[in-house]
N, C-alpha and C positions, 0 to 999 in steps of 0.2 A: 348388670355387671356379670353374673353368673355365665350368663350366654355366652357374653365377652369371653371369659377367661377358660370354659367350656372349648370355646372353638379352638384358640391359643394354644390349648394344652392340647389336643385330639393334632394340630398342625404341628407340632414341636416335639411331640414323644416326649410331652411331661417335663420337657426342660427346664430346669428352674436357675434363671439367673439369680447373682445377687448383688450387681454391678447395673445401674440405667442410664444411660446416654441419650439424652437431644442432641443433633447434629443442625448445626444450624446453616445458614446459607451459606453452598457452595463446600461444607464439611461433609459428602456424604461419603466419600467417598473411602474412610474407614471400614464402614459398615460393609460394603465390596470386597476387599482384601481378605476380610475373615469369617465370613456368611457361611454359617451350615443350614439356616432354616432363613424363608425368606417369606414374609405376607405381606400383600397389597392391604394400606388401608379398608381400600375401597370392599375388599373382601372379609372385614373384620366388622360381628356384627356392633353395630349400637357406636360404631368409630365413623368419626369425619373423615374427609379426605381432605387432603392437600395441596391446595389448586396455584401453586408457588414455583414460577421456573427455577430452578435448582433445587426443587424439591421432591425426592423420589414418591415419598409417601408412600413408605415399607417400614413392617416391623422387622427388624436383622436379629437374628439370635447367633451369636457368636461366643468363641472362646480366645481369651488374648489374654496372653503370660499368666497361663494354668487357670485364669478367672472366668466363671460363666456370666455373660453380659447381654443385657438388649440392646437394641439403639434403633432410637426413632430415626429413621432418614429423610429428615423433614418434620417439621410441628406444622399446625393448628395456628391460626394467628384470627388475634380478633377483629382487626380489616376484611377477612373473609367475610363477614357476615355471623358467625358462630356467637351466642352469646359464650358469657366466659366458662359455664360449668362444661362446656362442647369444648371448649379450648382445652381445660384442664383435664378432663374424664381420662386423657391419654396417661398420666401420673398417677391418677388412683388407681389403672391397672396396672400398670409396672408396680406398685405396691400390692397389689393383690397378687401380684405373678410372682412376690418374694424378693424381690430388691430390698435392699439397706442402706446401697449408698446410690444417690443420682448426681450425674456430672451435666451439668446444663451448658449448653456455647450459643453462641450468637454472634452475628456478624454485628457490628455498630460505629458510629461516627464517633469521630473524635469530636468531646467538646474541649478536653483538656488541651490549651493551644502545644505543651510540650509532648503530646503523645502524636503518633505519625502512623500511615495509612502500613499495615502488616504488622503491626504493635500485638501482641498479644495483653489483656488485662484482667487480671483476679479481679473478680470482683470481689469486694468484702462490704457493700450493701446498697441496699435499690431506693428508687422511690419510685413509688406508684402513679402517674402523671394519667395514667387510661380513663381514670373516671369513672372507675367500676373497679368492684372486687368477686374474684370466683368464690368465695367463700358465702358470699348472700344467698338466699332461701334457706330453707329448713335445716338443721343440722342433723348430722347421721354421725353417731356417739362411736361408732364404729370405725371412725377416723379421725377424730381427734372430740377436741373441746369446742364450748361455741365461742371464745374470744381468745383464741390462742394466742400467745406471746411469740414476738416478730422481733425481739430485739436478739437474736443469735440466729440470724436463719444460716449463716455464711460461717460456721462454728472455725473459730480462731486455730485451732490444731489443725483441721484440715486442708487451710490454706497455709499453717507452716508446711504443713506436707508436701502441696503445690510450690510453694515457691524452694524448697528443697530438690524437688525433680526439674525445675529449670535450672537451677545451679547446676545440678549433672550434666546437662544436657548443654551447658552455655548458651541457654536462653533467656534474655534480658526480658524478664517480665515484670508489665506495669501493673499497680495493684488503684483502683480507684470505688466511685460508687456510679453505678450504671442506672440512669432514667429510662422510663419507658412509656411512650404516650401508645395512642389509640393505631396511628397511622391511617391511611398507605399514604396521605402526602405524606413528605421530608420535611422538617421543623424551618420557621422562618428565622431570620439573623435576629428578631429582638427573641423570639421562644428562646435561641441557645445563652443570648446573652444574658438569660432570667434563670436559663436551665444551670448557666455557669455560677450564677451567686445561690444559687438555691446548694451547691456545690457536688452538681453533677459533673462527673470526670468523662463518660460516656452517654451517649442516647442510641435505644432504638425502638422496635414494636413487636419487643415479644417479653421471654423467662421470669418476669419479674411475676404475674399469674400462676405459670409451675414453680416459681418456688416459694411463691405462698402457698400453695396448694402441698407441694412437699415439706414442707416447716410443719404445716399442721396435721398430715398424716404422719408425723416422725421421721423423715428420712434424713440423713445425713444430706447434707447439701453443697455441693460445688459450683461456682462460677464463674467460666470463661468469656471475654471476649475477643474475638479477630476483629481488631482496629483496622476499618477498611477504607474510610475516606475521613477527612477532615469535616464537619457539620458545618451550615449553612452557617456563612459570616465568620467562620474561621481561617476560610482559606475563599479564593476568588473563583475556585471551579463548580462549574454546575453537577448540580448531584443527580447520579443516575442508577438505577439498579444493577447496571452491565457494569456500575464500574465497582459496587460493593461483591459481585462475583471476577471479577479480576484481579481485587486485592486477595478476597478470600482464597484463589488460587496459588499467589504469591507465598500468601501462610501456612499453607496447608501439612509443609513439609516438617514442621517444627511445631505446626498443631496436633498432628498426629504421634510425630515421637512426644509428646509432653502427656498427650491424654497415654498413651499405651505406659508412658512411665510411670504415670499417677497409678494405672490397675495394679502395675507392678506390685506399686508400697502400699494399695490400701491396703 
């Protein structure tokens, strides 16, 4: 980690956010508009890279409504192959780099049959369907506890706060609980219809590892989903990746003023 955060600061002239954004698919394109310092994964030492079409995999350092921010352009997913401490390692350095609050997004299927593909969704709690957890092996005291408590990871104030900044904005946002399996297939009709009684509102393959990984390093914790296609067996179309960045495109525009409003009022 030292190396890590070594390099970061020697590329960034010591920057110190206190704002941390995942952009998830097809949202990078924030991190574009207001880039003062730009790093390729790939050139970041002891970091994965991001081998995901629509995934720039850059660290962005930026400034939006007077707040200094990073923002992943692209995650780590554990379909890559990466076990999870490789997935998550990206959060303990935005943690070490001085963040306090992290805003998590992700593109995801509706399981909820009333929510609709360009939906934005709070999330306000996950389940872990992956089959693993980032937190296994050895604990390091230095980031939290070894059985941390998961019942507030989505702290209630700060989704008033969220769904406050879509009120300004006259953004109708859906608030649910977001599943997250292994991937890269797409879930089968009886997965969603087990995923829908377990009472999952969303599905996809990723945030629910960083935000455990952020619950127990402390951080404040947000998040979003872009409702991008309907899930397997709720609607009659076949699911494809070109079509989770078409929707994600369609969103973009009311993704982007909602997260810049949120830095606003944190």
């Amino acid at each position: 980690m030292e190396n890590t955060i070594k390099f970061i600061n020697q590329q960034t002239d010591n920057f110190k956010p206190e704002i941390g954004i995942v952009l998830g698919s097809g949202l990078g394109e924030l991190a574009d508009e207001f880039c003062i310092y730009g790093i390729n994964y790939s050139d970041i030492p002891n970091f994965a890279r991001s081998t995901v079409h629509g995934h720039k995999g850059k660290l962005i350092f930026a400034e939006i409504n007077n707040k200094k921010v990073v923002m992943m352009q692209g995650r780590i997913h554990y379909y890559e192959g990466h076990p999870l401490n490789i997935v998550t390692y990206s959060i303990k350095v935005l943690k070490n780099l001085g963040i306090k609050t992290l805003i998590l997004t992700n593109a995801a299927g509706a399981v909820n049959p009333n929510f609709k593909p360009a939906d934005l969704m709070l999330i306000k709690d996950h389940i872990n369907f992956m089959g693993a957890n980032p937190l296994v092996g050895p604990n390091d005291e230095n980031y939290g506890v070894r059985f941390p408590d998961m019942s507030d990871i989505y702290k209630k104030e700060l989704r008033k706060l969220v769904k406050e900044c879509a009120k300004n904005l006259n953004i109708d946002l859906q608030e649910g609980v977001y599943l997250a399996t292994s991937g890269p297939s797409y879930e089968t009709p009886a997965e969603i219809k087990m995923f829908g009684l377990m009472g999952a509102d969303a599905v996809g393959m990723s945030t629910v590892p960083e935000a455990i990984v952020a619950n127990y390093c402390g951080l404040n914790t947000i998040g979003i989903s872009c409702i991008t296609n309907h899930a397997a067996g709720v609607s009659e179309t076949s699911l494809s990746h070109q079509e989770v960045i078409e929707s994600a495109n369609l969103a973009k525009s009311k993704f982007k003023g909602l997260i810049k409003e949120i830095i606003k009022n944190l």
